[in-house]
C-alpha positions as CSV (number, residue, x, y, z in Angstrom):
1,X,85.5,146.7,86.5
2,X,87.4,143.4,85.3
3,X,88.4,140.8,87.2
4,X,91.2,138.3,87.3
5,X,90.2,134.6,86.2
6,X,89.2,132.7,89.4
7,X,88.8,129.8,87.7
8,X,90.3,126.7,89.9
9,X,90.8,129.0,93.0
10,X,88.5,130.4,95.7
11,X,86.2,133.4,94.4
12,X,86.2,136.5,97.3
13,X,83.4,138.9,97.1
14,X,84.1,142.4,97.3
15,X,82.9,143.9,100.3
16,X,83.4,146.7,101.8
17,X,85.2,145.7,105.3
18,X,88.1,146.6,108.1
19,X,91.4,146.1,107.7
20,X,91.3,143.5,110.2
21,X,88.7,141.9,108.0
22,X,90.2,141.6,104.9
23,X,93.2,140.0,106.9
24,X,90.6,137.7,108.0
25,X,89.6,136.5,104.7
26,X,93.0,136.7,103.0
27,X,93.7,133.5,105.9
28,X,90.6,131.7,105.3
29,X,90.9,131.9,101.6
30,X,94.2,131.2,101.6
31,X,93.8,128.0,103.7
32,X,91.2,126.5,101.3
33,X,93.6,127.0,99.0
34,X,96.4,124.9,100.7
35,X,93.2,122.3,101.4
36,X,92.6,122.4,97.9
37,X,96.2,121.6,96.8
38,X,97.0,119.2,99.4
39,X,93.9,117.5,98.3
40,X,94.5,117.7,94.6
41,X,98.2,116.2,95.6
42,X,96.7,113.3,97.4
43,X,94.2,112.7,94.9
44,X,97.2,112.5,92.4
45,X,99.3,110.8,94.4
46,X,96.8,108.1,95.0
47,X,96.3,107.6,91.3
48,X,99.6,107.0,90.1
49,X,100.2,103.0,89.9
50,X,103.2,101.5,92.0
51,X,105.8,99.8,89.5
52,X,106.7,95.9,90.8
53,X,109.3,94.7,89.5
54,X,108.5,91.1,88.4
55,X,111.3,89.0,87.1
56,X,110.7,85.6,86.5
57,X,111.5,82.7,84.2
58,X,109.2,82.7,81.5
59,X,111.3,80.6,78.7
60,X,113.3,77.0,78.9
61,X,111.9,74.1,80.0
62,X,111.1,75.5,83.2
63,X,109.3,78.5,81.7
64,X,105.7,77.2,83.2
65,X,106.8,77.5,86.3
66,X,107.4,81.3,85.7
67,X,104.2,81.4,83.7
68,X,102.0,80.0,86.4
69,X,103.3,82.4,88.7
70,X,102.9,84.9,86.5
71,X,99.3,84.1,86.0
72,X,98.4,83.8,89.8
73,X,99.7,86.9,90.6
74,X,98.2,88.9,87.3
75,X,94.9,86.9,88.8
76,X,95.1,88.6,92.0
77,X,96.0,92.2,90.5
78,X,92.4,91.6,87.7
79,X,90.3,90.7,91.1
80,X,91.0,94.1,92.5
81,X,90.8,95.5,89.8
82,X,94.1,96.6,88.8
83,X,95.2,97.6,92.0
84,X,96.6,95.4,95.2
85,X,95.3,96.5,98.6
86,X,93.0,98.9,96.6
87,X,96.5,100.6,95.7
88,X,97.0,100.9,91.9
89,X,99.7,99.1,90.6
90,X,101.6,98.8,87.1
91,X,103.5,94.7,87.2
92,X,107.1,95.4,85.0
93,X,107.5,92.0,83.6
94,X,110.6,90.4,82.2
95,X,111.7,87.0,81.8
96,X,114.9,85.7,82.9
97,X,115.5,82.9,80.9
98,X,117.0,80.6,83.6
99,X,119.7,83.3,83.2
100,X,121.2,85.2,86.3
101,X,123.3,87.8,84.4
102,X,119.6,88.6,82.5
103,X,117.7,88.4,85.9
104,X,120.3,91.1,87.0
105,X,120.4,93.5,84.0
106,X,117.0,93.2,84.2
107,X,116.7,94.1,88.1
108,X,119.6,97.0,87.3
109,X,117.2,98.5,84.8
110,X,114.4,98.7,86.9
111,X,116.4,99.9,89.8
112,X,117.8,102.6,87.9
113,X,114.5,103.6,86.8
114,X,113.0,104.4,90.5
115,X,111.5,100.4,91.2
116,X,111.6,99.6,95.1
117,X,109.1,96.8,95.1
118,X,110.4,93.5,93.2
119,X,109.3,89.8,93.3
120,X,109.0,86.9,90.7
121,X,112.1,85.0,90.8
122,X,112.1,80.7,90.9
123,X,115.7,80.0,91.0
124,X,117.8,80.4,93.9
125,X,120.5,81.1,92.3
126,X,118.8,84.0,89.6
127,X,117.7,85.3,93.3
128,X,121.2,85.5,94.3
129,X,122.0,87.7,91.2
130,X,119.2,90.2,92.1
131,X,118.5,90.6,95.7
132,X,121.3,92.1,96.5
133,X,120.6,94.9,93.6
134,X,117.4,95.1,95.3
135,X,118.0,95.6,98.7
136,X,121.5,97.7,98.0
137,X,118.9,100.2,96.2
138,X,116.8,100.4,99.7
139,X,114.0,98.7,98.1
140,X,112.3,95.5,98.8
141,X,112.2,92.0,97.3
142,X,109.2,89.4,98.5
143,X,109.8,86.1,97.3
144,X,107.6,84.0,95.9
145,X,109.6,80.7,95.8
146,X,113.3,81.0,95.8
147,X,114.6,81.3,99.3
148,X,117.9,80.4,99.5
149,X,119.7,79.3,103.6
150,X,122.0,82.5,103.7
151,X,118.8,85.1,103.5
152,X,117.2,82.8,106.2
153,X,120.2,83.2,108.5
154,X,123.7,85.2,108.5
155,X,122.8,87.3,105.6
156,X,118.8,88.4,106.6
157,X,117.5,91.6,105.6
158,X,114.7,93.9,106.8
159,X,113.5,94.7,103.2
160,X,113.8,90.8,102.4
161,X,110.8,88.6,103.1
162,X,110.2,84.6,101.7
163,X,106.4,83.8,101.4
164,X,106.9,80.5,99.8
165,X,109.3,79.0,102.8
166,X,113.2,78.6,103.3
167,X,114.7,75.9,101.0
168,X,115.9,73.8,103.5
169,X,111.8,72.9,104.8
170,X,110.6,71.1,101.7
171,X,113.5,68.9,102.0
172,X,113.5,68.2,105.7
173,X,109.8,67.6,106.0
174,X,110.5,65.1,102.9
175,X,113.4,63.7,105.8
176,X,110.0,63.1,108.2
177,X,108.6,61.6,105.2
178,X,111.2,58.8,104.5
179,X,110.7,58.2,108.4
180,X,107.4,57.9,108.3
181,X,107.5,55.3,105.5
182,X,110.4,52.8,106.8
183,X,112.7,54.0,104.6
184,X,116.2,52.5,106.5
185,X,118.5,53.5,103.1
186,X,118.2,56.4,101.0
187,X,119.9,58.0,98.1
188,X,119.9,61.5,97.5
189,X,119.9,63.3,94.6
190,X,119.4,66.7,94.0
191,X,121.0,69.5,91.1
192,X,124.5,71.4,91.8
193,X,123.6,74.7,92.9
194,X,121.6,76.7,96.0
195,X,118.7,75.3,96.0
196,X,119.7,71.7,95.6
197,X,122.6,71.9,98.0
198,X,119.9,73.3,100.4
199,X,117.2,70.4,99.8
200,X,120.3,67.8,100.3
201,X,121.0,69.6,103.8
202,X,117.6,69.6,104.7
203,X,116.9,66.1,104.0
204,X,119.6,65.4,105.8
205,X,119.0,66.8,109.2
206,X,115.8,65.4,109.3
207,X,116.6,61.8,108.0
208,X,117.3,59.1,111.0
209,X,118.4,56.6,108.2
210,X,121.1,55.7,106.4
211,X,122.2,57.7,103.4
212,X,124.1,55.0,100.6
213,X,124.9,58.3,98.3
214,X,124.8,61.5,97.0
215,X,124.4,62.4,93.8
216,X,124.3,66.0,92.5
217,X,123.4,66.7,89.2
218,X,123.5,69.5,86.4
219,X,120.7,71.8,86.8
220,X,119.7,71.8,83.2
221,X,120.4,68.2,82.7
222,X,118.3,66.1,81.0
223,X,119.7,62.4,80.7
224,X,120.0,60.3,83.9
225,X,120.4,57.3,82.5
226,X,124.2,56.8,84.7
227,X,122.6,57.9,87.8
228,X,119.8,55.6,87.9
229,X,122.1,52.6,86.6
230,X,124.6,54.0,89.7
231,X,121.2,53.7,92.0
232,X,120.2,50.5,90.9
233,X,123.6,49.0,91.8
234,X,123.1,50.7,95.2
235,X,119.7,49.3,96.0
236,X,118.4,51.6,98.2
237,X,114.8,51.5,100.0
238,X,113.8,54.9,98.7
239,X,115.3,57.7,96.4
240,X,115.3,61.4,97.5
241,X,115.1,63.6,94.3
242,X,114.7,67.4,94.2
243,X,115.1,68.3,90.4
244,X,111.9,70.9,89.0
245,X,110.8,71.4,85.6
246,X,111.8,69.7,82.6
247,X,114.6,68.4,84.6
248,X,111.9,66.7,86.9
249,X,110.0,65.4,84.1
250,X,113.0,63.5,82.5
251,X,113.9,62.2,85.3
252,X,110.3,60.7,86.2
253,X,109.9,59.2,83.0
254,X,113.5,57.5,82.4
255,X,113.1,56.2,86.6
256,X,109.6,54.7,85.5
257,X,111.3,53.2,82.1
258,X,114.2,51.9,84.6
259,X,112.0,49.6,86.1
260,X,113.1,50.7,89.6
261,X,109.5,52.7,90.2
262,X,107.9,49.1,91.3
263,X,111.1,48.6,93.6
264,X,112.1,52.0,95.7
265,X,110.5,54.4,96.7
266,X,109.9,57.8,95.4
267,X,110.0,60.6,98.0
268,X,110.1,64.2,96.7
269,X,109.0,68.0,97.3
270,X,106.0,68.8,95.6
271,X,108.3,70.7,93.2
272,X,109.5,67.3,92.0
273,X,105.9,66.4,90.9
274,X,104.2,69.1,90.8
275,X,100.6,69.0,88.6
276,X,101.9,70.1,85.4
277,X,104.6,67.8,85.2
278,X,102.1,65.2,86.7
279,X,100.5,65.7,83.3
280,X,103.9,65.9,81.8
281,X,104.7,62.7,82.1
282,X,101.5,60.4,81.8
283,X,101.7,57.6,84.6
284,X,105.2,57.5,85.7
285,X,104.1,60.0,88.7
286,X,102.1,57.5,90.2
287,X,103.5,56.3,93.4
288,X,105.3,58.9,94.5
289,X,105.4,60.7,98.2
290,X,105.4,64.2,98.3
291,X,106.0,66.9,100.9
292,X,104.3,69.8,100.3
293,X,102.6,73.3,101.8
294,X,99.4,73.3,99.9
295,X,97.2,71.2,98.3
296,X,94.1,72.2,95.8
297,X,91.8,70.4,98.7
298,X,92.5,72.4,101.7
299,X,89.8,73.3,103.3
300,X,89.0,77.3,103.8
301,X,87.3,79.5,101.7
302,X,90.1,81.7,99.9
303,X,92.1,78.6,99.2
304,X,88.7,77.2,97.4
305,X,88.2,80.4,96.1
306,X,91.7,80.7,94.2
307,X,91.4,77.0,93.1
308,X,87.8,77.9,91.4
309,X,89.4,81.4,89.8
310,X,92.7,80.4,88.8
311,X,91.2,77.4,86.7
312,X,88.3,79.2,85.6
313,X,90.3,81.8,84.0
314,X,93.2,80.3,82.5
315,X,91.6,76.6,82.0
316,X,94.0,74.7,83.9
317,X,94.7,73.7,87.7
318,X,97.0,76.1,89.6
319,X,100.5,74.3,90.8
320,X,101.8,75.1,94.3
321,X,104.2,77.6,92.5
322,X,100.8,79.1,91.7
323,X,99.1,79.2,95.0
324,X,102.3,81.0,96.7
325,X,102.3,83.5,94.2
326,X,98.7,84.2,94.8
327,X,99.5,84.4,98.1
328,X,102.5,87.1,97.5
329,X,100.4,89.4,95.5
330,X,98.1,89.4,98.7
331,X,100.6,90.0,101.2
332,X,102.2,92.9,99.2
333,X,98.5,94.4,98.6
334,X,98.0,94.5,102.8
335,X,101.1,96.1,102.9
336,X,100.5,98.6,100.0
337,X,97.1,99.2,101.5
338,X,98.7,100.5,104.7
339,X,101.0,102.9,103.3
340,X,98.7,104.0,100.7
341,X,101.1,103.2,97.9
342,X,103.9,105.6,99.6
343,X,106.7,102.7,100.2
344,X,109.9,105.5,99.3
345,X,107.8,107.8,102.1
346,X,106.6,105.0,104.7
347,X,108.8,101.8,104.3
348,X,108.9,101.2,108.0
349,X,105.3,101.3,108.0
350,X,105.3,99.3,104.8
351,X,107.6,96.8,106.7
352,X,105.6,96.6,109.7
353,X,102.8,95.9,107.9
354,X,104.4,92.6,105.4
355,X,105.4,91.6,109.0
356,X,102.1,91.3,110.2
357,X,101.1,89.1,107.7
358,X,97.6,90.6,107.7
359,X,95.9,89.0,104.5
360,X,93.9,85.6,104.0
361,X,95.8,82.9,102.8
362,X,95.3,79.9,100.7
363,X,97.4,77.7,103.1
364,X,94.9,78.6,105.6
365,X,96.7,80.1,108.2
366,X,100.3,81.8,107.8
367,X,102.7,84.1,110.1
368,X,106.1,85.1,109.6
369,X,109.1,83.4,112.1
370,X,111.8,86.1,113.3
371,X,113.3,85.9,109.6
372,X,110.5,87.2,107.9
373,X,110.0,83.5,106.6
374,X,106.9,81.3,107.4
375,X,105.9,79.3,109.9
376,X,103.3,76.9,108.3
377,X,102.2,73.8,108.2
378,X,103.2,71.0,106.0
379,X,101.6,67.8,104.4
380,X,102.4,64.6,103.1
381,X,100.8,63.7,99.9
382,X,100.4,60.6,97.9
383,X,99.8,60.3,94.0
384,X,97.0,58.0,93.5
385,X,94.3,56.7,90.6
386,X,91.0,58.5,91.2
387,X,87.5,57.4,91.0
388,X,87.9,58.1,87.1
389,X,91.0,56.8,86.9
390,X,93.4,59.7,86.5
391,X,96.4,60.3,89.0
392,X,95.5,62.9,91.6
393,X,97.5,64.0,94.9
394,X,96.1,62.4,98.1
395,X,96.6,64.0,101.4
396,X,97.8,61.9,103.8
397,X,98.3,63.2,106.8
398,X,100.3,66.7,108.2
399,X,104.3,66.0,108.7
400,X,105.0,69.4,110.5
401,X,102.5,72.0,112.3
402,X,104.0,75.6,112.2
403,X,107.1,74.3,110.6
404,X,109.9,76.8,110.2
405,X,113.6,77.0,109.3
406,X,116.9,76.5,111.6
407,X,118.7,79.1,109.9
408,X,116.0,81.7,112.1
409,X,118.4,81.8,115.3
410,X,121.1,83.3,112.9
411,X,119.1,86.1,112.2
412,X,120.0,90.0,113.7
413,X,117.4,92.1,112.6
């Protein structure tokens, strides 16, 4: 007699048995065949790569900003070996270009095409351009540096989560700063948009000086000559700048050339001065007062770790930009690992778990306020000469332990 092909099914001997038998068997056989598909479903399931959706800015001036973030997370993704949280995942990259209608078709595009996990964005206001495509969609955006006051407060969002800080906290621990150092009169100068409005606030509220003047700026500007001659005029104790990137870097230099670097004082973020525009513009750096979250010498082993692989595989020291990213790819691997990958099926558990915060950290220790933004500590560092003779960042002393944001109480989650 022939038989049917049992290939890829469960063989059943013919025996000669009851009717009640051979109802028997029909069950068990036809249970390890639902085992068997569930299995193969899970199996299949688990291998297909989770798209993020990374959108950064790659290009301009500010492209290495986008490209060390990039890099850190990419580094994070190669350690486990293409996966995050031992989840496979495939990182949709796509440059922005400083551009918020790009960031948006961009984010649109991936949307469309079944991405619910996004990060990646610098500016606050590319962020405010693809958030809300994002979170409109049901998915969830993790940010790795942008974290503009409104998502803090009023405008918070359970599939919205800031791993860098809020905005306002690089600018008011640089507001403890200026205390700290003496400084009775301060200008302030920061770019016209989000971000820059933000650091102005923050500096603000913390600041128990006088403020002479603010000056706001265009964000892709690159002469300053009229606001330093309008600050020399002014004669302040100490100048508050917020201006990243290339911006940053032209402004260091033409202050330096000014002559005013050996009369006021510099007091910045770290995203003022950050290392590659330390090496960006020579010596003028040296001097300056920075607040920052991290520093390449903090002691605990994942932060050495990172600081050891990030510069041993792309032969240059990671930025702070870097380090947050690093942390980001983490914190989305905990939660990945939790869900098993199944964030459309499980995103309250995939929620619960970014809460938690469960993942080691290069800052050391890190834990999410009631805004799903951190609460962290935050330093005050000094550029100095070195034993060799090159500038490096000093750390001085801590400004703020478990720092977080006011806009938190505005928060209805």
């Amino acid at each position: 007699m022939k038989h049917a092909s049992t290939r890829g099914a469960v063989r059943i001997a013919a025996t000669p048995a009851t009717n009640a038998s051979r109802r028997a068997v029909r069950r068990v056989a036809a249970s390890a065949v639902t085992l068997l598909a569930l299995y193969a479903h899970a199996a299949g399931a688990q291998q297909k790569p989770v798209d993020i959706g990374f959108i950064g800015t790659l290009s301009t001036p500010a492209g290495y900003i986008g490209e060390d973030e990039r890099d850190a997370f990419m580094l994070a993704v190669q350690e486990g070996g293409g996966k995050l949280g031992g989840v496979p995942v495939n990182v949709r990259v796509e440059d922005d270009a400083l551009k918020p209608a790009n960031a948006k078709q961009s984010a649109d595009r991936m949307v469309q095409s079944g991405v619910r996990l996004f990060t990646g964005v610098n500016f606050s206001n590319v962020l405010a351009a693809v958030a809300p495509a994002v979170l409109n969609a049901g998915g969830f955006y993790v940010s790795l540096n942008a974290a503009p006051s409104n998502y803090a407060g009023r405008a918070c969002n359970p599939n919205y989560f800031s791993v860098a800080f809020q905005n306002d906290s690089y600018a008011d621990t640089a507001g403890m700063a200026a205390n700290d150092l003496g400084a009775r009169r301060v200008v302030v100068m920061a770019p016209n948009y989000q971000a820059g409005r933000d650091a102005v606030a923050g500096f603000k509220r913390a600041y128990k000086g006088e403020i002479v003047e603010e000056i706001y700026t265009k964000l892709d500007q690159s002469d300053f000559s009229v606001e330093l001659a309008r600050i020399r005029s002014l004669d302040p104790d100490a100048l508050f700048q917020f201006h990243p990137g290339g911006a940053g870097i032209n402004l260091t230099k033409q202050f330096a050339n000014s002559g005013l670097a050996g009369k006021i004082k510099m007091i910045t973020p770290i995203y003022s001065m950050d290392d590659r525009m330390l090496a960006a513009t020579g010596s003028a750096g040296k001097g300056f007062y920075l607040s920052s979250l991290w520093s390449a010498d903090l002691d605990n082993p994942q932060n050495k770790h990172f600081v050891d692989a990030f510069t041993k595989a792309y032969k240059r020291a990671p930025t702070a930009y870097a380090a947050q990213a690093y942390d980001t790819a983490n914190l989305i691997g905990s939660g990945l690992k939790a869900v098993g990958g199944d964030i459309a099926g499980k995103p309250d558990a995939f929620r619960d778990a970014l809460r938690r915060a469960d993942f080691p950290s290069v800052r050391g220790k890190f834990r999410f306020g009631p805004n799903q933004h951190p609460v962290q500590d935050w330093y005050l560092l000094h550029i100095e000469e070195g034993a060799d003779g090159k500038l490096v960042y000093k750390n001085v002393k801590v400004l703020a332990r478990d720092h977080t944001d006011v806009h938190a109480a505005e928060c209805k989650m």
